[in-house]
C-alpha positions in Angstrom: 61.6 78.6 161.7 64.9 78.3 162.6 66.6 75.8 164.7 70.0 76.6 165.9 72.1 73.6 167.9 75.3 74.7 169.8 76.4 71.5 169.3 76.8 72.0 166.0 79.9 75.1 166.7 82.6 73.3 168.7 84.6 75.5 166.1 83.2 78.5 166.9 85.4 80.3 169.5 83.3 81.4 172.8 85.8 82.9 175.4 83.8 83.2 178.5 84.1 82.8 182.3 86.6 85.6 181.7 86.0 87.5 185.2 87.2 83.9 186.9 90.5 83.1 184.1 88.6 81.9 181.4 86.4 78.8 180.7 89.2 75.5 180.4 90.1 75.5 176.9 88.0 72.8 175.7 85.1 74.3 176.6 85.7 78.0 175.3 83.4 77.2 172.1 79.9 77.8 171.4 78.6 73.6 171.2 79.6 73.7 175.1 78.6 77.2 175.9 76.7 78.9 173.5 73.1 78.0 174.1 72.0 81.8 175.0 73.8 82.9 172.0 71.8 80.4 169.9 68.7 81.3 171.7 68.8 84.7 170.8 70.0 83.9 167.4 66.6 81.8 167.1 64.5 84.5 169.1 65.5 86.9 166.1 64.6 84.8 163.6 61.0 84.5 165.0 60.3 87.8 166.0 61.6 89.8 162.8 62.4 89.6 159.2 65.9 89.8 160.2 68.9 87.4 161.1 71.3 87.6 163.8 74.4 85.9 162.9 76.2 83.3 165.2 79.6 85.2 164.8 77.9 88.7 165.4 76.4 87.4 168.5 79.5 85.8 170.1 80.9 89.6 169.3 78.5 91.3 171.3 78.4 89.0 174.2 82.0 89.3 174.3 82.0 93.2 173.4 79.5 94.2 175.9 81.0 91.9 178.8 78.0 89.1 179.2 80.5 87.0 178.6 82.4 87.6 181.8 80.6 84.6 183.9 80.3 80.8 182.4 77.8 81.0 179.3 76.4 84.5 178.7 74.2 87.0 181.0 71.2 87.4 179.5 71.0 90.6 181.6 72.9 91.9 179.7 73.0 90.8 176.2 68.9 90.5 176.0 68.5 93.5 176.5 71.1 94.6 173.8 70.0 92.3 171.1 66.2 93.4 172.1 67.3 97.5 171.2 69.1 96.2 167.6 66.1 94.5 166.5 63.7 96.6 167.9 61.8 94.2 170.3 60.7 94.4 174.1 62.3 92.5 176.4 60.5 91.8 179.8 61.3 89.3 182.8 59.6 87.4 184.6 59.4 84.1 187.5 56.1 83.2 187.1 55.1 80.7 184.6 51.5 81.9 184.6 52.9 84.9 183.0 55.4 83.0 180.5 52.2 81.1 179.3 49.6 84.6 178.8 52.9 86.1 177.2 53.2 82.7 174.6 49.5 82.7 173.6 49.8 86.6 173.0 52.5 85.5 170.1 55.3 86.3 171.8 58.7 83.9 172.7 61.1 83.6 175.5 64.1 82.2 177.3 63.9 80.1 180.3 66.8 80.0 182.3 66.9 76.5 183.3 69.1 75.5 186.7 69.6 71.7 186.1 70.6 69.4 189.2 70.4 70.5 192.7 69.3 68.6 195.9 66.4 66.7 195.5 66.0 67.5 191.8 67.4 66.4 188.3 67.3 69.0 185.7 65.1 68.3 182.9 66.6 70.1 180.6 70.3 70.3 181.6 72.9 69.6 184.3 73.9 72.8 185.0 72.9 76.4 184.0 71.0 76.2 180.4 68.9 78.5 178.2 66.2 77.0 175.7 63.6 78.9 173.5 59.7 78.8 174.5 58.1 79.2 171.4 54.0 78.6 172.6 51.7 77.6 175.0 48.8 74.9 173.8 44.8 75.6 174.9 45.8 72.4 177.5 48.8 74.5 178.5 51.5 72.4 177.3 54.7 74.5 176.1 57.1 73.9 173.0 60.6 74.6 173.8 63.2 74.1 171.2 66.8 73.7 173.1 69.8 74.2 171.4 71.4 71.6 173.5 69.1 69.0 171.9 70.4 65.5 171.0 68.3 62.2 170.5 69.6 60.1 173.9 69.6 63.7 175.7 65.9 62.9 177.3 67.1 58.9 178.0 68.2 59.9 181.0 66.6 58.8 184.6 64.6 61.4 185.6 64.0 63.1 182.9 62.6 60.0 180.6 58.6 60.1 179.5 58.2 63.7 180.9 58.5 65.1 177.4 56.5 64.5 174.4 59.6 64.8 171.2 58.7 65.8 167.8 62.4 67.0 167.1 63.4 69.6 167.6 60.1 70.6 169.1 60.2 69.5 172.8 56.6 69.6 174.4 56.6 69.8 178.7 54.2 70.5 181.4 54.3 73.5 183.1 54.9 72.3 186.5 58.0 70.7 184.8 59.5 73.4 183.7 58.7 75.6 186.8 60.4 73.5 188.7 63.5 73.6 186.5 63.6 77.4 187.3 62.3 77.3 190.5 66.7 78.3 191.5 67.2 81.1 188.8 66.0 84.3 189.0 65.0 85.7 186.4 63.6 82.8 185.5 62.3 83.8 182.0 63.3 86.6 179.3 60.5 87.4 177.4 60.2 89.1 173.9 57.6 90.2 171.6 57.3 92.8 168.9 57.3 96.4 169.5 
């Protein structure tokens, strides 16, 4: 199963935020932006006997314009990368649904929202995908996060509300609801056609 960690492309050009003059240039790479590339990349891997390169990824994002706000639209390149590989691609808010979807051997991308008033992003600052790979018979989900590093889940507030068998991340559900309680959607999900 393949893990993929931005952090390990700060080579790899990402030119993104273009619709607002372009991320600064220290952050146009994937290891600072490229976690719903590598979440696709990883999605593809699971899903098919087929691979979705890094480099072909960044090319569609930025050929098909989900590049044009910081990161990369999922709204638009899920879809597109769903059609290539001939997957379904369905969103959703609820969590409930996330979980049924996991347990039926599918995967998906949460869209995390990180910090806001009153709460401090589990998984991220800011904007942030990660990859839900299943749901447990106690309901617990795996997430692998391509933002992962080992003093990443040190941090106050986010400390002891993950069980870490890296690069498998294990959280409650009411955890990560609440990190995508802002974004909407909140979850891409994919399965096999």
């Amino acid at each position: 199963m393949l893990f993929m960690s931005q952090l390990a492309y700060p080579h790899v050009p990402y030119n993104h935020n273009v619709n607002h003059g372009g991320a600064p240039e220290e952050r146009r790479n994937v290891a600072t932006s490229g976690c719903g590339l590598c979440s696709l990349c990883m999605i593809v891997d699971q899903l098919t006997t087929k691979t979705l390169e890094l480099a072909d990824c960044v090319r569609l994002s930025e050929e098909n314009g989900a590049n044009h706000g910081f990161g990369t639209d999922l709204r638009i390149l899920g879809p597109i990368v769903a059609d290539m590989y001939d997957l379904r691609m369905e969103t959703t808010n609820s969590v409930d649904e996330l979980t049924a979807h996991l347990r039926r051997g599918g995967r998906a991308v949460a869209n995390v929202g990180g910090d806001r008033e009153g709460h401090i992003g589990l998984f991220a600052y800011c904007g942030h995908y990660i990859v839900l790979i299943s749901a447990d018979d106690n309901g617990e989900l795996c997430v692998l996060d391509p933002d992962y590093s080992e003093d990443k889940f040190e941090r106050e507030g986010r400390r002891g509300k993950l069980r870490i068998d890296a690069p498998f991340l294990y959280c409650k559900p009411a955890d990560l609801a609440a990190d995508v309680e802002n974004r909407d959607p909140a979850f891409y999900l994919f399965s096999r056609k």
